[in-house]
C-alpha positions in Angstrom: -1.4 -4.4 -17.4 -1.5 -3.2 -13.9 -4.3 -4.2 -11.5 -5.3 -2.2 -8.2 -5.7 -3.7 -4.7 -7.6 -2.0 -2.2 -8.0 -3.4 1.3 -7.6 -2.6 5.0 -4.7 -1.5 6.7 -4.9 -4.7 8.8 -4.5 -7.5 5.8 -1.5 -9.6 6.2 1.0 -9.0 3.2 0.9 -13.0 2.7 -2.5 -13.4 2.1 -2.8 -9.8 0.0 -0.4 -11.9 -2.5 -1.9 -15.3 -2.1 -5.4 -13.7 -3.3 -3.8 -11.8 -6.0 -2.1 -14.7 -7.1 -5.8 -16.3 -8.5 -5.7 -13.4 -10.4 -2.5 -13.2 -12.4 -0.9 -10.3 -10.1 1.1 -9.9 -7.2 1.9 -7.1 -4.8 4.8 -5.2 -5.3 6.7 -5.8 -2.1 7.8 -9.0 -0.5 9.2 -9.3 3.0 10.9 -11.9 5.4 7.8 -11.3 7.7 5.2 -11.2 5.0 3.2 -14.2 6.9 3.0 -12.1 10.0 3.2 -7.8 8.9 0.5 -6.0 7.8 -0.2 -4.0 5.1 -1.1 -0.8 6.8 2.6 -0.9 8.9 3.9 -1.1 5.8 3.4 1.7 4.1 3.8 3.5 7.1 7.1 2.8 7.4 7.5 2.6 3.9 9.1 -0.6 3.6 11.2 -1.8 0.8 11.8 -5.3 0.6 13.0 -8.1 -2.0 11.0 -6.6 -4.8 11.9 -3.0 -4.6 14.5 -3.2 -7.7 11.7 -4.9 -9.9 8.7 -2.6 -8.9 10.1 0.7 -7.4 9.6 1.3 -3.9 5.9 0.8 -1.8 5.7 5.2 -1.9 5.4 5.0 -5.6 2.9 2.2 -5.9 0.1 3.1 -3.1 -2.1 5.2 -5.1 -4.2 5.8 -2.2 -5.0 5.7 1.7 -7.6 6.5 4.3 -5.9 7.9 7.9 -7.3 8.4 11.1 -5.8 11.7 13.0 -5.2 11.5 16.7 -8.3 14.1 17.0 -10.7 11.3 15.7 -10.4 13.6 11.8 -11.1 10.6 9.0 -8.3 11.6 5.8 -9.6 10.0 3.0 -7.0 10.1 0.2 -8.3 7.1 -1.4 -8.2 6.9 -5.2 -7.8 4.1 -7.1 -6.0 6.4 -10.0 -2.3 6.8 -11.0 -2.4 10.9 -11.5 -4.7 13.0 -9.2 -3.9 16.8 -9.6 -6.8 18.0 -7.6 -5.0 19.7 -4.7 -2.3 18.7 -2.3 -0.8 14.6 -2.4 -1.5 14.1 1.5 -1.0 10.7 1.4 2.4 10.9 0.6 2.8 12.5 4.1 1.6 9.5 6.0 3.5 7.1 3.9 6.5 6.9 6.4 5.9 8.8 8.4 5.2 5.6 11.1 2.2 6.6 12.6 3.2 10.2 14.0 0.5 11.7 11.8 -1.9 9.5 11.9 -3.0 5.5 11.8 -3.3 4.2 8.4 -6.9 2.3 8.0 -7.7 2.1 4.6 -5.0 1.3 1.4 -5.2 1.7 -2.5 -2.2 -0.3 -4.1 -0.7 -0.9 -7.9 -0.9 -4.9 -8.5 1.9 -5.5 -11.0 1.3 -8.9 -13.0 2.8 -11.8 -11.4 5.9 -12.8 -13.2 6.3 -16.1 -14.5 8.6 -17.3 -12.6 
């Protein structure tokens, strides 16, 4: 089954997957510079990475976010569920869309189990 990660934008990929790791999961995306990027820079460039084939790519498994708007405005677009009908997906604006929009702060991922390998 599939676990959920929420965390800051600031957490360093590595130790997102390290932590997970006690757990039986993993996160869904793996990077050269997963020692040094951060997960909030990643989904908003959308990154893609080593496990993209396995897992799909980082839009489809964020299943939430919290933004900042450059007028101060908080978006909070966190939910820690697959399917949310209830009004527009905004968080699949900001996914990308490399900070133009607004600064990621705040993210809601899928946390696939760790393979055994």
């Amino acid at each position: 089954s599939l676990g959920v990660l929420t965390c800051e934008a600031g957490c360093v990929l590595e130790n997102l997957d390290n932590y997970l790791e006690k757990f039986g999961h993993c996160v869904p995306l793996d990077l050269g510079a997963k020692g040094s990027c951060q997960i909030g820079g990643n989904v908003s460039t959308n990154a893609g990475g080593l496990r993209l084939l396995r897992y799909g790519s980082l839009r489809g498994n964020v299943l939430g976010l919290e933004a900042v708007l450059a007028d101060g405005t908080v978006v909070d677009s966190m939910s820690p569920l697959r399917k949310d009908n209830t009004g527009y997906d905004v968080k699949q604006l900001f996914i990308g869309s490399e900070g133009t929009l607004g600064v990621v702060t705040k993210v809601s991922l899928l946390a696939p189990i760790k393979p055994p390998f």
